[in-house]
C-alpha positions in Angstrom: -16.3 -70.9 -79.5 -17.8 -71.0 -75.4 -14.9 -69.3 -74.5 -15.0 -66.2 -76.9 -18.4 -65.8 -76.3 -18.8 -66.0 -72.6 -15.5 -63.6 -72.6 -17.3 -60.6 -73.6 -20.4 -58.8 -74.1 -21.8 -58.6 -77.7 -23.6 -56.3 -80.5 -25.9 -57.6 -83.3 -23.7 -56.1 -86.0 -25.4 -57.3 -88.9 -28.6 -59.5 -89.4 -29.9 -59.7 -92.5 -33.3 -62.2 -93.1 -33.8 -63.7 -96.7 -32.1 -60.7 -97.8 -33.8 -58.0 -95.8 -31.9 -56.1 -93.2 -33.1 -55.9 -90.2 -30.4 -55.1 -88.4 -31.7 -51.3 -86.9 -34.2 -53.5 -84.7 -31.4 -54.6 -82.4 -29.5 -51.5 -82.2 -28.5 -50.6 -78.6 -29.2 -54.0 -77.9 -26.2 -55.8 -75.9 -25.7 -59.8 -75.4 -24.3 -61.5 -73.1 -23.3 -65.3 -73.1 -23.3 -66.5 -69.6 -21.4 -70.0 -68.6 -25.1 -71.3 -67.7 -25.9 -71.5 -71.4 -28.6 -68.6 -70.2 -28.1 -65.6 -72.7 -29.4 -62.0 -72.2 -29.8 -59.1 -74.6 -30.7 -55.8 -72.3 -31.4 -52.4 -74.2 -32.3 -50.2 -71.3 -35.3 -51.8 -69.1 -36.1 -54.5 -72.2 -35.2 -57.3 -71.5 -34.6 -61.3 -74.1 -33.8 -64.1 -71.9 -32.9 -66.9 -73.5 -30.5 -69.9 -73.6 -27.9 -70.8 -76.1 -25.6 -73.8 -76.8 -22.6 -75.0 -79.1 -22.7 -78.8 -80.4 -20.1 -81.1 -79.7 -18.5 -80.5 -82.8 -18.4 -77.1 -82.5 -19.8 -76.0 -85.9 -23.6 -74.9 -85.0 -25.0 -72.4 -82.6 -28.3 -73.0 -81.1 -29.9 -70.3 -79.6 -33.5 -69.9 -77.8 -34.9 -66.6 -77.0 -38.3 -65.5 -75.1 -39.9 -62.8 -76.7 -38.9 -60.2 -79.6 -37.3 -59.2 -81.3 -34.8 -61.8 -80.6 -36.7 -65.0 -81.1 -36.5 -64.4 -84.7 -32.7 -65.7 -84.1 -34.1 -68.9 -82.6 -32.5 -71.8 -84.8 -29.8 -74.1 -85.2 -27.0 -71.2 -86.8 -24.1 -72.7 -88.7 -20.9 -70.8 -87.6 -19.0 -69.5 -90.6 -15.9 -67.8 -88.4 -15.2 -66.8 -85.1 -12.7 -64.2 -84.0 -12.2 -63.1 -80.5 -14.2 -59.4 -81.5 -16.6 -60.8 -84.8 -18.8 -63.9 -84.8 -20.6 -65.1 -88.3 -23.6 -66.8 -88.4 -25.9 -68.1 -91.1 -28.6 -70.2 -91.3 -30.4 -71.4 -94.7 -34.2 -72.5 -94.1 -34.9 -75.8 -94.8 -38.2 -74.6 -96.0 -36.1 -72.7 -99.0 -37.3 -69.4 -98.1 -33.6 -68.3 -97.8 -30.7 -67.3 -96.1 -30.2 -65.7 -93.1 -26.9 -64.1 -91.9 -26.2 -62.5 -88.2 -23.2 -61.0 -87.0 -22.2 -60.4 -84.1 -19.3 -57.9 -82.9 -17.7 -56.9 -79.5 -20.3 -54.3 -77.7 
């Protein structure tokens, strides 16, 4: 999972939140996964830092963004499948206020 997505730069493809898409606010929007663990999604001069990690058993995605509209992805994300060009993401609220689902594809 490090390896595919420190090899290339990234698109929010998809994110959908308790059923609402809200994929339009990250359009333009691309991510990169740096070997630090630092992550950075850069749309023209705007500018998410953040960090990101992968547990040791490879199944969840942690990621920590400053500001918006990226910190809304700021959670533990179970990884549903990973292909070198499509990563899925979900992550059900342990609140029950739903599911969340964010895909990412090859910018």
């Amino acid at each position: 999972m490090r390896d595919i997505l420190i090899a290339t730069n990234w698109k929010v493809a998809s994110y959908i939140d308790s059923g609402d898409d809200e994929t339009s606010d990250y359009n333009g929007y691309t991510v990169d996964f740096k070997v630090s663990d630092e992550v950075v999604a850069t749309n023209g001069s705007n500018t998410n830092n953040g960090s990101w990690s992968v547990n040791g058993s490879g199944n969840e995605l942690t990621l920590n963004f400053n500001g918006t509209p990226f910190n809304e992805f700021n959670d533990d994300w179970d990884i549903i499948s990973v292909l070198p060009t499509r990563i899925e993401l979900r992550d059900v609220s342990g609140g029950g206020s739903g599911t969340d689902i964010l895909i990412f594809e090859k910018a």
